[in-house]
N, C-alpha and C positions, 0 to 999 in steps of 0.2 A: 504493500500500500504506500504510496506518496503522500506526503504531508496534506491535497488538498484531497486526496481522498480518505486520507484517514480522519479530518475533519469533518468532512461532509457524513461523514458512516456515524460519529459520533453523535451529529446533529441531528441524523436521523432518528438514533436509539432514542433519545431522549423526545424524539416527536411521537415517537409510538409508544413512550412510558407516558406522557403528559396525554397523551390521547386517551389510554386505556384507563389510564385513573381516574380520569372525566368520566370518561363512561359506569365507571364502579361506581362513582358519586350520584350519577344520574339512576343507576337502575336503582340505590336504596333509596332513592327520595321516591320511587314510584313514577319517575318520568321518562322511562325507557320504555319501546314495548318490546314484547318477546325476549326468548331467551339469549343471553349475551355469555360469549366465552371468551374470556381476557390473555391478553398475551404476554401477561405480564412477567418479568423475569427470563423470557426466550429473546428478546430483542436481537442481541448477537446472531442470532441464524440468520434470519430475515434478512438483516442489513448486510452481512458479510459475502451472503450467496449472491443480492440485488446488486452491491455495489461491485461484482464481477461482470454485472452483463451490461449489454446493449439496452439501446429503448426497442429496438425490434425483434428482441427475443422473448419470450412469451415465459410466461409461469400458468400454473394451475395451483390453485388452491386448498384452505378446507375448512370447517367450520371457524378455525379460530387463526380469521386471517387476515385481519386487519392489518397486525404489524409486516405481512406479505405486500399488502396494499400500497401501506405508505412507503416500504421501503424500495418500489418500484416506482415512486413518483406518484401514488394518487394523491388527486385534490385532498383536504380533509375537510375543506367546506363543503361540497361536494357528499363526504362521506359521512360527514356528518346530520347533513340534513336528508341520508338515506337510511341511517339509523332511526331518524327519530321519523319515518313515512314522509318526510317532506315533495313537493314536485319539483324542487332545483337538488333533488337528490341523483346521488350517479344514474343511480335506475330508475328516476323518477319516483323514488320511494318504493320502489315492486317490491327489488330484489331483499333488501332486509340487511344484517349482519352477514348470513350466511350465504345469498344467494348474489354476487355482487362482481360486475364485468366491467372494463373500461380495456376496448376492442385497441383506442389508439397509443395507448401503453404497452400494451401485450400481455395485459390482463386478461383471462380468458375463462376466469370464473372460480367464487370461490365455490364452495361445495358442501352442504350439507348430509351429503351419503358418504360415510367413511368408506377413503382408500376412490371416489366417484373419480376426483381427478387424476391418478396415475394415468388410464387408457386414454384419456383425450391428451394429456402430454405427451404421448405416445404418437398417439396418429396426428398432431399439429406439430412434432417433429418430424416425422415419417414424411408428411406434405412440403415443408421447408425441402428437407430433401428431393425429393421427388420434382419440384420448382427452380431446384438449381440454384436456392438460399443458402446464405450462410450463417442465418440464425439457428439458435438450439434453444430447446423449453426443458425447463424445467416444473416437475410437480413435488410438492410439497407434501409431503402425509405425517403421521404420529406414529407411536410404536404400535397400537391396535391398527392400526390399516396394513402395517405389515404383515397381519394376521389373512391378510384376504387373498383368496384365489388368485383376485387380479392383477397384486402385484408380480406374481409367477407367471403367467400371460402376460403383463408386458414386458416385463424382465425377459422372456424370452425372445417375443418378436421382438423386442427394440437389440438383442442381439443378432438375430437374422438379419433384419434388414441395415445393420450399423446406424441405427437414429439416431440423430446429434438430439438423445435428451438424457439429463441430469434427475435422477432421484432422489429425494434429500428427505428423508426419515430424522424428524423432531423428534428424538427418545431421550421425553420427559420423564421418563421412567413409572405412569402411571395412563392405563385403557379406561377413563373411564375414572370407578372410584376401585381397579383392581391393578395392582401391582405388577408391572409388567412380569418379573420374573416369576409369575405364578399362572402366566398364560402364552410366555412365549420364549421357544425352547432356543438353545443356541445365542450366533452371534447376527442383528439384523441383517451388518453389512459387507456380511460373508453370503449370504443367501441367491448371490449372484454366480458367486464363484464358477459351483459349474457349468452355469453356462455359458463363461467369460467374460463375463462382466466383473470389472473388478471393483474391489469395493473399499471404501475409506472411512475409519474411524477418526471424529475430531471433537475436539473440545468443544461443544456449541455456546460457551458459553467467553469463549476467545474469539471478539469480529474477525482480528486477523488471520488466526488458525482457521475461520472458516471459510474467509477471503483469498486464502490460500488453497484451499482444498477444492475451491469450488472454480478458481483460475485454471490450475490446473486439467478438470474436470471440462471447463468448457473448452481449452485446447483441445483436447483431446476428439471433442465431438465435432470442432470445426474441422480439425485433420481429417476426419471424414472415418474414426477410430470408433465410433458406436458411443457408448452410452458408460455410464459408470454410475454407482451405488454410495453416497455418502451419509452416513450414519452419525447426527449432530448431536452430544448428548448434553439433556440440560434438563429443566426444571419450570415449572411452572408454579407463580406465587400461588396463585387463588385457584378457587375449585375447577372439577372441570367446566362445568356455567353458574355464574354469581345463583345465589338462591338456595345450591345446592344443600347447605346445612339442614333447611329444613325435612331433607328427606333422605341425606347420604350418610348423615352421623361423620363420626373423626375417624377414618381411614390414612392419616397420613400421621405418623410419629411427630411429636412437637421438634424434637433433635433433628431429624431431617430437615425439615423445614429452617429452623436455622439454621441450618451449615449450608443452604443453599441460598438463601437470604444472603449471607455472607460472603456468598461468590458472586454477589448481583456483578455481572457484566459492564453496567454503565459505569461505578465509579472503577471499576478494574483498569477500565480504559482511558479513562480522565488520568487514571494517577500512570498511568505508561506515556501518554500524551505529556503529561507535563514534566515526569521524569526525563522524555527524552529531547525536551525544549521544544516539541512541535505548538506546544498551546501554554499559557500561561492560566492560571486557576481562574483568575478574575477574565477572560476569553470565554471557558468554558461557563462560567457562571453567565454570562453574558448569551451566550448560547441556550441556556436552559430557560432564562428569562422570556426570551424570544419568541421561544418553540411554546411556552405554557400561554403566551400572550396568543400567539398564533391559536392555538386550541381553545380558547376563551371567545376570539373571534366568531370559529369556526361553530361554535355553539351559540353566539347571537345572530350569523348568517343563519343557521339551519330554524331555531326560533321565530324571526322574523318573516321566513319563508311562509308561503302559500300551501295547504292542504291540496294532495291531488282531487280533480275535477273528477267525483263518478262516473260522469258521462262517457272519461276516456280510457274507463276499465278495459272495454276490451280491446284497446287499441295494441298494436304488436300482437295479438295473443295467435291473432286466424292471420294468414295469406291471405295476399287477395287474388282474386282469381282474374284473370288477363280476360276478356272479349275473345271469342274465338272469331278468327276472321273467317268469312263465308268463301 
């Protein structure tokens, strides 16, 4: 990473930590609708893997994918007034948290079916290919989606056909409110192995180490080398959707929880930043101010916005059918 990208990656984390906190605030006051899963404490993936690509190379999503969002450049006014059903929302308020695309990013949806977007990462790499592009997509999943069929269907075709796409398994080390190593045997980012795909374990909770992994990774796919397996291991603060207490009970030991607290990513990287004179304390303070002000905004933009018009429920939903000519 170069000094203005290690800055800019910084700036990031901290817009998707002030973003997510907002959100926490908002769903216990009763002013969110639906359910919200926060991303808080994973920052370092997001931004590490985003700050590797192109604006033309696509990601795919998943339920808890906002810090995926911003870290590829979405609005968050925009994202914000799609959280809260606005119509100057990304989607027009449709899509929600979960359901949430911006085409001229290369965002190409987040996903509320666990493990939904591995095979569209797949075949919108597959298509690059196939067009004589030189972008690669990457999808995003958790350690429970590693659990499903279709990571092995695509893990394989995107071996056969060498697809410039990057897999990048979030092993926050919990599916749900069950612990991964009680439902998932082995190592995740070996599971390519056999069938060439090689796979990389990284700290996810080092931007750079995943900045790195993930450089490499897309080399690799543009040389036209197929696809590769990167397994980010990290931690998630809060449940798996805010709410959850009242129905999941305490599943996570209090000690764990601190010792991951304690690894928080953001100031890990301020204090490397300033160790190594790329930023100075009062810069990054400066920074944080900014990005909280910016998200303060972005919740009086989404506020101030206009409730979508009924009348244009079904608009996008049907084709329209062309006149057939006689």
């Amino acid at each position: 990473m170069t000094q203005t990208v290690s800055l800019d990656a910084y700036r990031s984390m901290v817009r998707i930590r002030a973003f997510e906190e907002k959100l926490d605030e908002l769903f216990r006051r009763g002013a969110l609708p639906g359910f919200v899963h926060l991303y808080i404490g994973e920052e370092a993936v997001a931004v590490g893997v985003c700050s590797a690509l192109r604006k033309t190379d696509k990601i795919t999503s998943t339920h808890r994918g906002h810090g995926h969002l911003i870290a590829k450049g979405a609005d968050i006014d925009g994202m914000m007034a799609e959280l809260l059903g606005k119509a100057t929302g990304t989607c027009r308020g449709r899509g929600g948290s979960m359901h949430t695309v911006d085409f001229s990013l290369g965002i190409i949806g987040t996903n509320g079916i666990v493990g939904g977007g591995i095979p569209i990462a797949t075949g919108a790499a597959w298509g690059d290919a196939y067009l004589g592009n030189d972008s690669i997509s990457v999808a995003f999943f958790g350690d429970g989606a590693s659990n499903q069929g279709v990571l092995l269907e695509s893990l394989n075709l995107a071996a056969v056909w060498k697809a410039p796409v990057i897999f990048v398994c979030e092993n926050n080390l919990y599916s749900e409110w069950t612990r991964h190593d009680q439902l998932t045997a082995g190592r995740i980012h070996e599971r390519g192995l056999p069938l060439g795909v090689p796979g990389v374990e990284v700290d996810g909770n080092d931007v750079r180490a995943v900045h790195a992994a993930m450089s490499a990774a897309a080399d690799r796919a543009r040389r036209g080398e197929g696809p590769t397996l990167i397994e980010a291991r990290t931690y998630r603060w809060s449940g798996h959707n805010l709410g959850e207490e009242a129905f999941a009970g305490a599943y996570r030991p209090t000690e764990e929880q601190e010792y991951w607290r304690e690894r928080d990513p953001i100031p890990a990287f301020a204090r490397v930043l300033t160790t190594e004179g790329s930023a100075t304390s009062a810069e990054l303070d400066r920074i944080e101010q900014e990005e909280r002000a910016g998200v303060d905004a972005a919740l009086r933009f989404a506020q101030e916005s206009p409730d979508p018009d009924p009348a244009d429920a079904f608009d996008g939903l049907f084709a329209e059918r062309k006149e057939e000519r006689r």
